[in-house]
N, C-alpha and C positions, 0 to 999 in steps of 0.2 A: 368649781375652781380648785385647780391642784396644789397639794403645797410641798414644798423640796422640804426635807431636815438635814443640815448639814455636820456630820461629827465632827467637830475639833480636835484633832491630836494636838497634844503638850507635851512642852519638855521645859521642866528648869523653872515651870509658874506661867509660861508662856507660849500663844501660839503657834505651832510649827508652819513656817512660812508657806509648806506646800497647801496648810490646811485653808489656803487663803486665795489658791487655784479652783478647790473645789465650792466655795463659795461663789468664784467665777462664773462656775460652771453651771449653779447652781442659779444664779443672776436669768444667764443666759438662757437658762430650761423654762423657768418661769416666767420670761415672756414667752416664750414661743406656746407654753402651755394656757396661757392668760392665768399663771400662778402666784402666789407668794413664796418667798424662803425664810427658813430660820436658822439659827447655830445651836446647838447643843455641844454643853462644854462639860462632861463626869471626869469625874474620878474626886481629889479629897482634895479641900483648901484649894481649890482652885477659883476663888473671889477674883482676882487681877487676870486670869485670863478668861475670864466672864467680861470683864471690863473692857479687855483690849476687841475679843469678839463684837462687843457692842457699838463697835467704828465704824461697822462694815454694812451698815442699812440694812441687817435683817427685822421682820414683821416681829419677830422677840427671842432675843437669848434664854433659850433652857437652861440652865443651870441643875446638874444631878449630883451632889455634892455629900458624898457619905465616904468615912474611914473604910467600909468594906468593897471602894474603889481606888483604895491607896493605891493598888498595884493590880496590872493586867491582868486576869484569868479569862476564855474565852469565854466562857459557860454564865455566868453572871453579868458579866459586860453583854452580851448577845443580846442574853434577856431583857435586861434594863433600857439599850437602846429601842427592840421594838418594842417595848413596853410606851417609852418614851414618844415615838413614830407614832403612837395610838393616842397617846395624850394631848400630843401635838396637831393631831390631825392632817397628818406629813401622808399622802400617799408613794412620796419618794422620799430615798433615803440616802445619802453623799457622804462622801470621804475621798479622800487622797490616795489615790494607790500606794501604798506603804507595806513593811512588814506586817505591822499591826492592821492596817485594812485588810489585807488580803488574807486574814485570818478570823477578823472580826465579823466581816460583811457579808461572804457563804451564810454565815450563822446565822443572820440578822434575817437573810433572804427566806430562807427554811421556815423562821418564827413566822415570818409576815404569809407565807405563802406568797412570797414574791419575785417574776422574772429577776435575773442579774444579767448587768453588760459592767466585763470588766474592762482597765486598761481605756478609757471611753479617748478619743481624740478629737473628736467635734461633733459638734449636734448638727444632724440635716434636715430639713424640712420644718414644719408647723403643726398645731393641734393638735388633728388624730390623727395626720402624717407626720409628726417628727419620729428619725431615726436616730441611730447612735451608730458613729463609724470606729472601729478599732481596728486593732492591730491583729494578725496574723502569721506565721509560717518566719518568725523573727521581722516583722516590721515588712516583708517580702510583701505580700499582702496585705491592704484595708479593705475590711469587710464590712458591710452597711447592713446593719441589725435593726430588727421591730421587738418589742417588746412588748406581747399581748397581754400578760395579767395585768387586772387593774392596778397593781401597786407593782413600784420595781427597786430594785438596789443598783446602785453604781460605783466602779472604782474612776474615779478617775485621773487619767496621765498629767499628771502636775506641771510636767514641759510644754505641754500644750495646751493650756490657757496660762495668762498675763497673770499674775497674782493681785487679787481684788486691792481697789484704791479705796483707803475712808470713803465713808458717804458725807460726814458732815456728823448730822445729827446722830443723835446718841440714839440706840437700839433699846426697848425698855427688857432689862434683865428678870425674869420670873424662873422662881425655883419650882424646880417639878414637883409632883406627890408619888412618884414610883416607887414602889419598893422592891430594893434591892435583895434578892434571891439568891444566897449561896446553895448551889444543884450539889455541892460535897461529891463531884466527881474530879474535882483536881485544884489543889494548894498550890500559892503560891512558896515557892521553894528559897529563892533569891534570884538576885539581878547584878551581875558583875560586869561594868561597862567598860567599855576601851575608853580608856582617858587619854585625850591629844590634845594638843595647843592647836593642832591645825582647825581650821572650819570642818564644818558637816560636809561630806562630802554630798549632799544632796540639795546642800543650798550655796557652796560657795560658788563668786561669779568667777575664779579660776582653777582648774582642774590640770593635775599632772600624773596621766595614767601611766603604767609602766606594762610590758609585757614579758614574756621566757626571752626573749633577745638579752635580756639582761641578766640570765640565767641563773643568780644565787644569790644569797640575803646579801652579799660584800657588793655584788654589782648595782641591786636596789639603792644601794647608797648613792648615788649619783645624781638620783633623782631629787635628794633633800636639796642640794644648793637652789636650783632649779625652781622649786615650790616656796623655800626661803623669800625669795625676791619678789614673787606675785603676793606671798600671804597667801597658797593656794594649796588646798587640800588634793592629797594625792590618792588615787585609784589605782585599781590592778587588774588584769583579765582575769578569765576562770581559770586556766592552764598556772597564772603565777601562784593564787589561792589554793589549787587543788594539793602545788608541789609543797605547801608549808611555808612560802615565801614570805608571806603577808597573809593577815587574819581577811575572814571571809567579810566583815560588813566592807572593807575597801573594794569591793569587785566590782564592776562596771558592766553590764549586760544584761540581757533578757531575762537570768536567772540572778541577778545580783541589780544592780540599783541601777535608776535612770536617771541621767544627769543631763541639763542642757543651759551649762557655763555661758559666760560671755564667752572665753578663752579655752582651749583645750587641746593640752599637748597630746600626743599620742609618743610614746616614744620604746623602739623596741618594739612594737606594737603591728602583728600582721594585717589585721583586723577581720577579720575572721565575723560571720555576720550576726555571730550569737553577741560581740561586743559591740561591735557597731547599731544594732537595736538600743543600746540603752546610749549612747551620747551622740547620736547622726544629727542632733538636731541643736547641737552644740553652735552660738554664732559664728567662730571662728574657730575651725581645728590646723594645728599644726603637726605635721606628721614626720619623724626621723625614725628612718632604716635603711639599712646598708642595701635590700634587696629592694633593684627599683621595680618588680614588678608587686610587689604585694599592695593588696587587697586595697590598704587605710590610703594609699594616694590618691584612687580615685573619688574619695571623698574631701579630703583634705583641700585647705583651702591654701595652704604651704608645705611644701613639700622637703624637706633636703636626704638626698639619698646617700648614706654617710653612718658609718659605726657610732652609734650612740656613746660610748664611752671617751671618743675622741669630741665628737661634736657638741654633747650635752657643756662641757666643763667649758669650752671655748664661749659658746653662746651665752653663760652664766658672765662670764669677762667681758667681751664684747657689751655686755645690760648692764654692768656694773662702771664701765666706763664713758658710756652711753648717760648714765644717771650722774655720774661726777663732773660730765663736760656742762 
């Protein structure tokens, strides 16, 4: 019988919503495998998001809980997690495609001597036929992977599974015995975060990306009324990040973050398929550019082809008027 391990990313004491996909995902593997799953929750004082973990009906929350986990390093997180994968008796190993996954989990793979399918989108098949389908050539192509080693690592696309509901009963919480291995090939240095009132852009349910259509920090401003009234964190293409516009975690794309809002404006927005990879799968997109042939209409589920600096401010009044009537 196989068993999944699923890593927890946290922030702030608590779950990261996507970390709650891969538990989905992790559901879904372990039947098709006739397996069990667990959650594994490191890093330090992290008691409360052990607890909130323990909603989600896995077979036992790991808890690895040491100060020399205050803060991310790859080299000793790598370690502890397959260390942890061994203790556990996890022949897979799960996380959420994230910055931090996508740096932690190579690592994990290597330890274990185990295949990796990143980016995963859905499981196909059973047993010793299940596959993993991912992405390809910007989302252009899905490609249907086997995984031969006996043990394997996963990232998987957080927009493409539901985010796990409580099970009900409580998950029984057990603390590891691993010990924690500083390898003293790299210090943490510090951590200086972008501090916004807006949401994450990785979890809110609306989104207002912006493109070079709106060509400089003064024209970016347009966009705040716009995001004001949903309460919706705003995103940016690679082209507006690369010109200094806007800091890179707001970037929206294959090489920048995947989002799949309820809501999603695209505005100024060609869409170009390196961005459209990370939010095509957004429930509703709305798309304003003056050029009616580009790219983002053919996905868009509304369209207005119209100078975003004229149209954005109207459509802000029209919602505000809308909300007072």
């Amino acid at each position: 019988m196989a068993s999944v391990l699923v890593i927890a990313e946290t922030s702030g004491g608590r779950i990261r919503k996507a970390t709650l996909s891969a538990v989905a995902f992790a559901r879904q593997l372990a039947g098709k495998v006739g397996g069990d799953y667990s959650i594994a929750v490191l890093g330090s004082g992290v008691g409360a998001a052990a607890d909130q973990a323990a909603e989600y009906g896995a077979k036992t929350v790991w808890v690895l809980d040491s100060p020399a986990l205050a803060n991310y390093v790859a080299g000793p997180w790598a370690r502890a997690v397959a260390d942890l994968a061994g203790e556990a008796g996890a022949a897979y190993v799960a996380a959420a495609s994230s910055t931090f996954a996508r740096d932690l989990l190579p690592r994990v793979a290597a330890r274990m001597g185990a295949g990796m399918v990143t980016d995963v989108l859905a499981i196909a098949g059973d047993g010793a036929a299940v596959r993993f389908k991912r992405p390809m050539w910007a989302g252009n192509v899905v490609a249907t992977v086997e995984v031969r080693t006996p043990k394997a690592v996963f990232g998987v696309r957080a927009t493409d599974f539901e985010a796990a509901a409580p099970a009900g009963a409580k998950s029984p919480v057990r603390p590891a015995t691993v010990t924690v291995v500083d390898d003293g090939k790299a210090r943490f240095a510090g951590f200086a975060p972008t501090v916004s009132e807006r949401p994450d852009l990785g979890e809110a349910r609306v989104v207002v990306s912006g493109g070079r259509g709106l060509k400089d920090k003064d024209g970016w401003k347009v966009l705040e009324p716009l995001a004001d009234l949903f309460g919706a964190a705003i995103g940016a293409t690679r082209a507006v990040v690369d010109a200094g516009i806007v800091p890179n975690d707001l970037q929206v794309g294959q090489t920048g973050k995947v989002v799949a809002p309820g809501l999603y404006f695209a505005v100024g927005l060609s869409g170009a398929i390196q961005h459209v990879a990370g939010m095509k799968n957004s429930k509703v997109i709305v798309a304003i550019n003056k050029d009616p042939e580009a790219p983002i209409f053919s996905i868009a589920d509304y369209g207005l082809v119209a100078d975003a600096f004229k149209a954005v401010p109207e459509l802000v009044s029209e919602i505000r008027k809308a909300r007072a009537g």
